[in-house]
N, C-alpha and C positions, 0 to 999 in steps of 0.2 A: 504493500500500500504506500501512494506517494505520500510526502508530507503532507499538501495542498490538499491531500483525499483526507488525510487526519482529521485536519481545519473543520472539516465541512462535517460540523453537527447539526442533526434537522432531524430531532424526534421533539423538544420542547415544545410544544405550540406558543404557550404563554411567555416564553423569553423570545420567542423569533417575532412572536407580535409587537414587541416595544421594542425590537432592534430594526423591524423590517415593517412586517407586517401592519403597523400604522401610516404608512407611504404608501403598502401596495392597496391599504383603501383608496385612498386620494387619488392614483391613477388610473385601479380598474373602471370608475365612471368616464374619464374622457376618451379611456381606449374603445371603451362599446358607443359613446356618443362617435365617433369615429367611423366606426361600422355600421351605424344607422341600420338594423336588422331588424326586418319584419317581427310581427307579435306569430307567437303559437308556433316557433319553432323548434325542433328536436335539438338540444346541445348537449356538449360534452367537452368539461374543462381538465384538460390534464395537466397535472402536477398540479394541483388546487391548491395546497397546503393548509393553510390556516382556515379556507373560504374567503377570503378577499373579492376576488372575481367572482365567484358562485354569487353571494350573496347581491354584488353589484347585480349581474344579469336576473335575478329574481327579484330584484326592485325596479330594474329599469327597464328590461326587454319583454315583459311578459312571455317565460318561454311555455310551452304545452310538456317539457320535461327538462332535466339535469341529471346527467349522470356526473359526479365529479370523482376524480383519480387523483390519488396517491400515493404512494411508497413509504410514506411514514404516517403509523397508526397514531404516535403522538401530537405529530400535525392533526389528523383528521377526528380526535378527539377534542381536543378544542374548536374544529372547526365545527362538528355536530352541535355541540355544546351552544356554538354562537348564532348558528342555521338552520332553520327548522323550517319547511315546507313540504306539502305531500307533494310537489312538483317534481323534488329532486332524491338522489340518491347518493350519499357517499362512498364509496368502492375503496378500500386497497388494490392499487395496480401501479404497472410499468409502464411509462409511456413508452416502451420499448419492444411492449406483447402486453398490448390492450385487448381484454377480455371483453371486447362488446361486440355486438354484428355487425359484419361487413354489409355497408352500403345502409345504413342506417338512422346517422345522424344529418341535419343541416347546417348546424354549427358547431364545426371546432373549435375552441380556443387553449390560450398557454400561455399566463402569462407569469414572467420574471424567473422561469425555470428552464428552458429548451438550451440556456450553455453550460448547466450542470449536469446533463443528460450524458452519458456516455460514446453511443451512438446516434447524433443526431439527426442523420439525414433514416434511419431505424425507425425513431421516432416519428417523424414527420412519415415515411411510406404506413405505419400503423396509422394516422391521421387519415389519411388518404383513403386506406381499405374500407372506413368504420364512414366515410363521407360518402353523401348520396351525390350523381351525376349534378354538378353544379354547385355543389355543395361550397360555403365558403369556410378557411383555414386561417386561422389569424393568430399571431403572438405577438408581443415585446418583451425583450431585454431591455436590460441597461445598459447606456454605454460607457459602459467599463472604462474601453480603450481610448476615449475622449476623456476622460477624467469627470464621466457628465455626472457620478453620484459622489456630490462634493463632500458629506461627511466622510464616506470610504476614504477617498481620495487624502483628507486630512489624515486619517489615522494612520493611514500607510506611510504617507511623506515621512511622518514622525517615529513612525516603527522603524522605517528605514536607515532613519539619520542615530539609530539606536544601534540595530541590529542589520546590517547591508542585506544578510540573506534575506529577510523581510518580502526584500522587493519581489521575492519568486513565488511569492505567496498571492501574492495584489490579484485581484480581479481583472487588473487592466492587462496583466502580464498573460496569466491564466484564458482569455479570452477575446482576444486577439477577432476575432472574427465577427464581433458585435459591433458590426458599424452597417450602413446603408450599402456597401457594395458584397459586403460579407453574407448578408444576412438575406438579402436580393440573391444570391447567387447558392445561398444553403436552398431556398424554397424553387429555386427553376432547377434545378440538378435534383430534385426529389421529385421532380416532376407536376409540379404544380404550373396555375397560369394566368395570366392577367395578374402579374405582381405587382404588389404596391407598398410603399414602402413611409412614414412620417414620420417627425419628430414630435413627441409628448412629451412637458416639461413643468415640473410642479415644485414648487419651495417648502425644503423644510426646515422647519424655523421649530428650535430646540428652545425651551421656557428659559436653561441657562444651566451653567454647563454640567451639571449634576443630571438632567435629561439628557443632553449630551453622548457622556459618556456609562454611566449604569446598564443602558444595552448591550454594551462591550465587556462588562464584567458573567453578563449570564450565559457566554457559552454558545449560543445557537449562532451558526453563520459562520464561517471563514474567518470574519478577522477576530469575531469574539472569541472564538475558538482557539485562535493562534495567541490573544491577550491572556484565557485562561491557561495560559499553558507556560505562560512565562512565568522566572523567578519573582515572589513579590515583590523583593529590590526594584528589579529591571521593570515588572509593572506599574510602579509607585515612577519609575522615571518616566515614562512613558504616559504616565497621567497628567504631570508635571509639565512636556515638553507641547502635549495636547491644550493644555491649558491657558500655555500663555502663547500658542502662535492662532486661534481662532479667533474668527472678528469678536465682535460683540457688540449690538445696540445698546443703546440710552438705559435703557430695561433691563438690561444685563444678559437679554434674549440674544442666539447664536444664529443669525441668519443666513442660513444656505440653500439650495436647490437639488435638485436631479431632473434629471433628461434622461429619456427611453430613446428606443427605434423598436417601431412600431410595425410589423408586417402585416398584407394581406391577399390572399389568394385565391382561386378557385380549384374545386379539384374536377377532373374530368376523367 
């Protein structure tokens, strides 16, 4: 197992929801405003996690079903816990040998999970089988390799300026392929068509720096993962060096952002 695969803890529901999982509310509605999809459609959200997206498209798409997938029962107990409609279903599965019918659903989606998938273009052909003729396929990432999820991006800078191996850890490093021509170029090689591709971009703004940083202490995620694993010395510098190089407003609030790329396709 590589180091970067250590990092990557994802049974917590409730520590990935205050490190992650409160952003990927915030995005899953403009990524479906985006897709403008018909009411009383068949979907199915892989890699769900938490429910972030499930829950969006059952407030805002009107679907006729939900199946949602994941690979971790920890996730998908919090996510039960927080989702409740008889429209949907929550599943343990692999986006990699999805156990649903071929030719079945209307909408696929995936979001903030497809560059931790092992075999992605796997993925997406499972996508594809379980899509009915016309069917559309849609995800987003972050972009990593843009530096576009700026709290990450801070912690690394600073992990890095600690410990240099750091940097082989980073998401940006790791993921290399999460940009517009990358990501345009995973979905037509898997055989998809009518690709489209946007930027989605939303701000997060931490109360101060104890919001901040407590996400990083519980574990779930890559870099939390990689902070729980440091010596406390080395974590306590690291806390330190996080502390005094983020902005900070008037409020003592920690103003930052993220930006996605945003795919979307049809299957045929």
């Amino acid at each position: 197992m590589s180091q970067a695969s250590r990092h990557d803890a994802w049974q917590a529901g409730d520590s990935y929801d205050l490190y992650m999982g409160r952003w990927s509310r915030q995005i899953a509605p403009r990524f479906l405003d985006w897709l403008d999809p018909a009411d009383k459609l068949a979907w199915l959200d892989v890699g769900c996690g938490t429910g972030a997206l499930s829950a969006a498209i059952l407030d805002r798409c009107n679907p006729a079903s939900l199946i949602s997938v994941d690979p971790s029962e920890g996730f998908l107990t919090t996510a039960r816990a927080k989702v409740a409609d008889k429209r949907m279903e929550f599943r343990v599965g692999d986006a990699q040998a999805l156990a649903v019918d071929t030719g079945s659903r209307d909408m696929i989606v995936s979001g903030l999970v497809l560059n931790f998938v092992p075999d992605r273009e796997k993925a997406l052909g499972e996508m594809k089988r379980v899509a009915r003729s016309g069917a559309t396929i849609a995800f987003y990432v972050w972009d990593y390799p843009g530096g576009g999820v700026e709290f990450m991006r801070a912690f690394w800078t600073a992990a890095t300026a600690i410990d240099p191996n750091a940097q082989d850890l980073a998401e940006g490093r790791r993921f290399p392929f999460c940009t517009p021509d990358g990501l345009t170029s995973l979905a037509t090689t898997a055989g998809l068509s009518s690709v489209e591709c946007t930027q989605i971009e939303i701000p997060t703004v931490f109360r101060d720096f104890e919001d901040y940083w407590r996400p990083f202490t519980l574990g779930a995620g890559p870099a939390p993962g990689y902070c729980m694993n440091l010596e406390p010395s080395t974590r306590q510098r690291l806390r330190g060096e996080l502390h005094d190089s983020l902005p900070r407003n008037e409020d003592g609030s920690i103003p930052l952002k993220t930006r996605a790329w945003a795919v979307k396709a049809v299957a045929r």
